[in-house]
C-alpha positions as CSV (number, residue, x, y, z in Angstrom):
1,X,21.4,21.9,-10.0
2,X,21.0,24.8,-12.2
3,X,16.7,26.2,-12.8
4,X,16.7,24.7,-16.4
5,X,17.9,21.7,-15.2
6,X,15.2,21.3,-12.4
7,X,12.5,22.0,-15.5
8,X,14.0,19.4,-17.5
9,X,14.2,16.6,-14.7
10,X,10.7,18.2,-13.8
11,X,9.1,17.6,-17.6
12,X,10.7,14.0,-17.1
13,X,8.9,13.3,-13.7
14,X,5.6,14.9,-15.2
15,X,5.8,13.4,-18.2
16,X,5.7,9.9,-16.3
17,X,3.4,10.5,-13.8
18,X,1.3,11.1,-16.7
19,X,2.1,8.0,-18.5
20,X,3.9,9.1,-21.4
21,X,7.1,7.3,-20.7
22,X,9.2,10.3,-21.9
23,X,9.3,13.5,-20.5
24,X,6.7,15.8,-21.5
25,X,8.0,17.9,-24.8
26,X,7.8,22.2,-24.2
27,X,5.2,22.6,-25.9
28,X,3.2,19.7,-24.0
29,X,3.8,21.5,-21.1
30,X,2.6,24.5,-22.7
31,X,-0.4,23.3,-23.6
32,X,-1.3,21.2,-20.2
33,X,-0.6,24.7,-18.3
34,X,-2.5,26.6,-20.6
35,X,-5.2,23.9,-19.9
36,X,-5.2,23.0,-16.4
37,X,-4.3,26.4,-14.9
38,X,-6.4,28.9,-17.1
39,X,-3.2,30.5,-17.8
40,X,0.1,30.7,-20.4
41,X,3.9,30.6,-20.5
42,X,5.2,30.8,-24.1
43,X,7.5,27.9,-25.6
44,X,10.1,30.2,-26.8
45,X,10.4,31.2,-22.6
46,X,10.6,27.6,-21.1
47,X,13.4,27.1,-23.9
48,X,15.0,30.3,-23.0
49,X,14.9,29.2,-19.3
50,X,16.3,25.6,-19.9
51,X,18.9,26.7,-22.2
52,X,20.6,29.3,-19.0
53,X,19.7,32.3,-21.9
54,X,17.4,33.5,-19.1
55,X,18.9,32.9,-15.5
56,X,16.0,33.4,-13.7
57,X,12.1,32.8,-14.4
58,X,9.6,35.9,-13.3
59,X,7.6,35.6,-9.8
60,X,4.4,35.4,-11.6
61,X,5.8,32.5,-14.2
62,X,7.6,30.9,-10.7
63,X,4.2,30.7,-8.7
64,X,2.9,29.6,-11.9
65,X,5.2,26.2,-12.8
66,X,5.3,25.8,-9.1
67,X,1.4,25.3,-8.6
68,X,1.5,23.0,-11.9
69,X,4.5,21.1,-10.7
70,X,3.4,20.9,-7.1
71,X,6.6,22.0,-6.0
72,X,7.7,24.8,-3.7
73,X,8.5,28.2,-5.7
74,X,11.7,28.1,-3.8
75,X,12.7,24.8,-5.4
76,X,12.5,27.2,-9.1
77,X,15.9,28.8,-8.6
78,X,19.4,28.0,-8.8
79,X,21.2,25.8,-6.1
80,X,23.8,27.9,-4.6
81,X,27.4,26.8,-5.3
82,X,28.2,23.9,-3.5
83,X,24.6,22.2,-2.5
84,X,23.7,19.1,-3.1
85,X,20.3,17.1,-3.1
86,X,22.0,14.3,-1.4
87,X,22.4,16.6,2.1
88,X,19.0,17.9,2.8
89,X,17.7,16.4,5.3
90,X,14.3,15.5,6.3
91,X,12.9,17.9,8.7
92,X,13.7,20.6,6.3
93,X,11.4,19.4,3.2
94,X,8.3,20.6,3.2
95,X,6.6,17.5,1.8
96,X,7.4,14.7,3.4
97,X,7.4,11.8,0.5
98,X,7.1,8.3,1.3
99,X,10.0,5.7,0.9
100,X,8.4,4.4,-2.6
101,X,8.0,8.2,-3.9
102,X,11.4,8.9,-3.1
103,X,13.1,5.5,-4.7
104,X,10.9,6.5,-7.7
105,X,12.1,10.3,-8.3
106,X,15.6,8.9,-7.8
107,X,14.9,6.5,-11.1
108,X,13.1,9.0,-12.7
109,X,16.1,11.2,-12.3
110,X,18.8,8.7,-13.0
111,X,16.7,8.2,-16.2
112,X,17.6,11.7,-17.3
113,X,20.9,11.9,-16.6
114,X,21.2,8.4,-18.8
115,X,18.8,9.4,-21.5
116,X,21.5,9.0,-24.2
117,X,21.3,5.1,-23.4
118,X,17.8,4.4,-24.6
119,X,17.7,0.9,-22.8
120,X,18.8,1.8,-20.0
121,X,16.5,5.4,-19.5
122,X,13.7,2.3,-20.0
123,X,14.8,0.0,-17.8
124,X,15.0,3.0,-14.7
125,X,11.8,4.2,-15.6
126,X,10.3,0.8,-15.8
127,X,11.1,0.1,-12.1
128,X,10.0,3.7,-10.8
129,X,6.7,3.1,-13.0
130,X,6.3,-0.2,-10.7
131,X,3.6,-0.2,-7.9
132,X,6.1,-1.9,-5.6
133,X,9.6,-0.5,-6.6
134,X,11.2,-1.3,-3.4
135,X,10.1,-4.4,-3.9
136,X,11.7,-4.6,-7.7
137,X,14.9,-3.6,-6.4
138,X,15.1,-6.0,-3.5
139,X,14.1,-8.5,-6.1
140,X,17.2,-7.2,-8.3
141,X,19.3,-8.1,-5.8
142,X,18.4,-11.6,-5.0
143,X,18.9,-11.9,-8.6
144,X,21.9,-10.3,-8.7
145,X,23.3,-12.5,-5.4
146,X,22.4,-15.8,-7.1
147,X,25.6,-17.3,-9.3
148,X,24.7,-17.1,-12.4
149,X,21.2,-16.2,-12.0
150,X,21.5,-12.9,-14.0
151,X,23.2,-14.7,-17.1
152,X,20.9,-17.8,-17.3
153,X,17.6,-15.0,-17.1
154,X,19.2,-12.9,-19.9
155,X,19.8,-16.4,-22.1
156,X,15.8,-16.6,-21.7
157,X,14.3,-13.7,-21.4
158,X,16.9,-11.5,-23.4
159,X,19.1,-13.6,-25.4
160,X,20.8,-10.8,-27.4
161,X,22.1,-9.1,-23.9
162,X,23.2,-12.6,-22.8
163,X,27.2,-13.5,-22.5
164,X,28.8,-15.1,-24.6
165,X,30.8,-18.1,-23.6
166,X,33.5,-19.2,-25.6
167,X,34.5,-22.9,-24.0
168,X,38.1,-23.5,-23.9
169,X,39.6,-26.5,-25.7
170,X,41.6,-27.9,-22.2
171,X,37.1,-27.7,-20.9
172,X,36.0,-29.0,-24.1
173,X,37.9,-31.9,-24.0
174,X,37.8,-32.6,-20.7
175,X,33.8,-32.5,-20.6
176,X,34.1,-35.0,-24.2
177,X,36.6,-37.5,-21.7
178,X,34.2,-37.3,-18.6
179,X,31.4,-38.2,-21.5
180,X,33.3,-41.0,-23.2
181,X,34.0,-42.2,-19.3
182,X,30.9,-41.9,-18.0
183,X,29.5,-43.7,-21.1
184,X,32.4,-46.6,-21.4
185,X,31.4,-47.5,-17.1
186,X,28.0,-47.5,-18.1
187,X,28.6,-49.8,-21.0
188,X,31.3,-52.3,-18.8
189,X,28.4,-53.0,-16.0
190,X,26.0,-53.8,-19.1
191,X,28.1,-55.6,-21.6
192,X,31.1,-58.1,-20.6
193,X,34.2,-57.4,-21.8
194,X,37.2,-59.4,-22.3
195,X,38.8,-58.0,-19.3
196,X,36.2,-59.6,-17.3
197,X,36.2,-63.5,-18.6
């Protein structure tokens, strides 16, 4: 992951630990570090850094985002060629997180790299806004292992995202006959018919 990407997903996470349910704009960020740590970092360089025209951020500006962020100032550079997230294992992070913190920066971050789909950016955040999202998920996928669970939730609770279900004329009529059967033995053990007399 390149440094302006890790500021971007980084805006995102503060932006909803903070409640905002976006990321935090630039200039937000701007603002809450002038606020919070008696101290500035222009706009027009966090734009510079996120757009890869500046490859690397100062020491000062490093230690700075790093203490507002709450991340190690190692964590504010390029990941060498080749590294991925997925590999690191435990005994080398510095802050352990728990099981739920974890789940929830994985959402967080799947909801940046999906922001161009509005719902579902919302939907991932939703879950990693969730006190339980362990829990959420497990839920998910009960729902998701019921037959026809999903579809008859969606009729309900979202009816434009539901399926549509065109019925076939051979199941159409064969529903109609069951009907008209079910209806005529009904009918023959109330009413005597000719048959019968």
């Amino acid at each position: 992951m390149k440094l302006g990407e890790k500021i971007r997903y980084l805006r995102e996470v503060e932006g909803s630990l903070r409640s905002l349910d976006r990321a935090m704009t630039q200039q937000e960020l701007v603002r809450a570090i002038r606020a919070e740590m008696d101290t500035a970092v222009s706009q027009s360089y966090l734009s510079q850094i996120e757009s890869g025209a500046r490859p690397h951020l100062t020491n000062t500006t490093r230690l700075l985002l790093a203490r507002f962020f709450k991340v190690h100032p190692g964590y504010l550079v390029d990941d060498p060629e080749g590294y991925h997230e997925e590999l690191r294992s435990d005994a080398r992070t510095l802050h352990v997180r728990t099981q739920e913190d974890t789940l929830d920066l994985w959402l967080i971050s799947g909801a940046e790299r999906f922001r161009r789909d509005p719902e579902l950016r919302r939907a991932l955040l939703a879950a990693a806004q969730h006190e339980d999202t362990r829990r959420c998920l497990l839920l998910l996928a009960t729902i998701l292992e019921t037959p026809s669970l999903a579809d008859r939730l969606l009729v309900v609770l979202r009816p434009e995202l539901a399926p549509r279900h065109k019925r076939s004329p051979s199941k159409a009529s064969e529903k109609q006959k069951a009907t008209r059967g079910g209806s005529q033995n009904a009918r023959e053990g109330s009413v005597p018919t000719k048959e019968r007399r």
